[in-house]
Each structure stands twice: as structure tokens, then as C-alpha cells.
N, C-alpha and C positions, 0 to 999 in steps of 0.2 A: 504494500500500500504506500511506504515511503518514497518505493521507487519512482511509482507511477506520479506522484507527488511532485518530485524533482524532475522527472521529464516532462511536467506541465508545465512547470514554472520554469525553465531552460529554455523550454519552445515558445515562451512568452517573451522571458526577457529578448530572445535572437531576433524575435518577427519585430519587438520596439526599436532595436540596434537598426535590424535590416532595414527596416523603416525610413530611420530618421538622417540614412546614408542616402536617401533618392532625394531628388530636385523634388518632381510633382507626385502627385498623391493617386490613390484610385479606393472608389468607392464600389462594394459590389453587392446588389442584391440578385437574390435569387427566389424567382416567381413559380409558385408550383413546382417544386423540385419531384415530390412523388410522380407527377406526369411527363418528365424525361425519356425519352425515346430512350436509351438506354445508359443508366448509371448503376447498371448493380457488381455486386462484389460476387468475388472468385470463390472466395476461401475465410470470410469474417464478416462481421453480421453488419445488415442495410446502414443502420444508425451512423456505425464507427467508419465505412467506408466513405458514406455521404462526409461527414466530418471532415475524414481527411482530405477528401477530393476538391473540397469546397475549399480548406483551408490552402490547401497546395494551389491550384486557380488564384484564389485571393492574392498569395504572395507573389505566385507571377505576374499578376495585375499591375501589382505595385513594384516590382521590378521592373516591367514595361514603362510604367511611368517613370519612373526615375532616370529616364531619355527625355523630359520635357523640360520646359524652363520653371523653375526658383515658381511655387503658388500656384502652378495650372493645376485642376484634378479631372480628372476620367473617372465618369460615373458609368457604372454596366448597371443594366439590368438583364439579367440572364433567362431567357424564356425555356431552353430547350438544351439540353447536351444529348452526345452521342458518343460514347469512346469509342476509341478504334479499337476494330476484334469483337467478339461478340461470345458471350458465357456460354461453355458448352460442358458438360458431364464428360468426366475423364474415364478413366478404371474406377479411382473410390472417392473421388469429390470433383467439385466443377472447376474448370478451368478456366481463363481469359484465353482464346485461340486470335489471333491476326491474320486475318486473309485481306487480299486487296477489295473482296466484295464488303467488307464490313467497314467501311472509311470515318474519320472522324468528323462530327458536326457540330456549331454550338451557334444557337440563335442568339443576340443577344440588339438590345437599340445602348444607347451609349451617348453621352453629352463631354465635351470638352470644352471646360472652362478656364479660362485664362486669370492672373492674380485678382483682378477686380470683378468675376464673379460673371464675366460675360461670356456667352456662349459661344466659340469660334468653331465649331463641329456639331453637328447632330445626325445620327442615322440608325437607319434598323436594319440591321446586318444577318443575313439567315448564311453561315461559311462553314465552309466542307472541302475538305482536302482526296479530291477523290485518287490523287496520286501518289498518296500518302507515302507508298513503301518504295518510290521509286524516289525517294529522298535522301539523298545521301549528305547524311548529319548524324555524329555521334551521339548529341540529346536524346537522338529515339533509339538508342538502345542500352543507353545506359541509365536514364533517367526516368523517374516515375510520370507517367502524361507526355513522354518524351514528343509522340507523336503528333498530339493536341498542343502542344506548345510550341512547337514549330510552324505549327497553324496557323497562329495568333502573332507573333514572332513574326510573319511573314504578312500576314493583315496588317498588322499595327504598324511595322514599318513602313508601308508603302501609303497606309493611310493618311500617318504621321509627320509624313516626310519631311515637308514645311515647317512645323514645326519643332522637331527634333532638334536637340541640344550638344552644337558641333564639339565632336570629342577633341581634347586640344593634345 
């Protein structure tokens, strides 16, 4: 119980540190998560998966934004995920399987605000990476959502473009 204790509060303190190292901000809700095309776990239970998936999302968010200038925030509101791969029954529990038919999705509309609180961006983004595994980037195989966040990775900077904060 102590342990679980200190990796809450560890993963607390990192996500404030991680945080307060970005320029702009990101704000993220998520609408109807139980009616997601598909976010369910492999191998541990709905609740702790959503959890983590949401939190994991959330920090990439907010690492995405910390490419923008000093007080802009990105606000998501998330309507729809799809991970890449799709849950199938193994030998003795189910598995997450990755075929090229089962590609990653995430609806979401989304506002970009600049320091003084004005709107320079708005849209409703329905994005899907249907070529997902013909991606050659080490994030999607070493890292968790590797594949959905090369997604967004890939949205966000071409979105963003304009805006983005020249690395010196």
C-alpha cells in the first residue's frame, strides 16, 4: 500500500516538473469516454486502463504544447479514440494484436488560445493514420500509444506550424 502511495505521488510530482518545463499549456476533456470506438485493455481492468491512457494522452498534450509561445493553451475536447490493433483472445487471456486493418483514430475539436485569451485556431478534427505501420519511427515500438502519438505528432505539427516556437 506504501508503494502504491509513492508511485502516486512521484507520478505527481514528474507530471508538475514536466509541466512547468513547456512554454504553453493544454487543457483536455474527454466527452463520453465509455462510447469510444475502441479503448479497452488487454490484460487489467477498464477503470485503471482508461486512467492510464487518458493520463498518458494528457501529458503528450502538454508536451505538444510546450512547442508554442510563453501563455498560449490548447484546449481538446476528445469525442472519440480508436487505438491501433484491436483486442483479440490469445491461448489464456486477450491480447492487443496490430494489423494494418485496425489503424489508429481520435476525434477531437480543439481551440488555440494565445497569452491574452484570444482564439487564433479552432476546429473539429475527426484523424486517422491509416498508414500507420508503414511509419518508420522508433516511438511506435518502443513506447506506450507509440503509434497514436505519432499521429498527433504529425497533426499538431503541420497544424501548428505558424505558430511553433523556433528551437534556437
Amino acid at each position: 500500500m506504501k508503494l502504491n502511495k509513492l508511485l502516486k505521488l512521484f507520478t505527481s510530482l514528474s507530471l508538475v516538473f514536466a509541466t512547468a518545463a513547456y512554454a504553453g499549456n493544454a487543457e483536455v476533456n474527454w466527452t463520453n469516454p465509455d462510447d469510444y470506438r475502441d479503448i479497452r485493455p488487454a490484460n487489467q481492468s477498464k477503470k485503471r486502463f482508461h486512467e492510464k491512457t487518458f493520463e498518458e494522452f494528457e501529458e503528450f498534450f502538454t508536451e505538444l504544447a510546450g512547442k508554442l509561445p510563453e501563455g498560449y493553451q490548447l484546449k481538446l475536447n476528445v469525442t472519440d479514440v480508436d487505438l491501433a490493433g484491436n483486442v483479440e483472445f490469445g491461448r489464456t487471456q486477450p491480447i492487443r494484436i496490430v494489423r494494418q486493418l485496425f489503424f489508429p483514430r481520435m476525434d477531437f475539436d480543439y481551440q488555440l488560445l494565445d497569452a491574452n485569451n484570444q482564439v487564433l485556431m479552432a476546429e473539429n478534427v475527426e484523424l486517422k493514420d491509416m498508414n500507420f505501420l508503414n511509419n518508420i519511427r522508433t516511438r511506435t515500438s518502443t513506447e506506450s500509444l507509440g503509434y497514436e502519438k505519432v499521429m498527433l505528432e504529425k497533426w499538431f505539427n503541420q497544424t501548428m506550424k505558424e505558430h511553433l516556437v523556433k528551437e534556437k
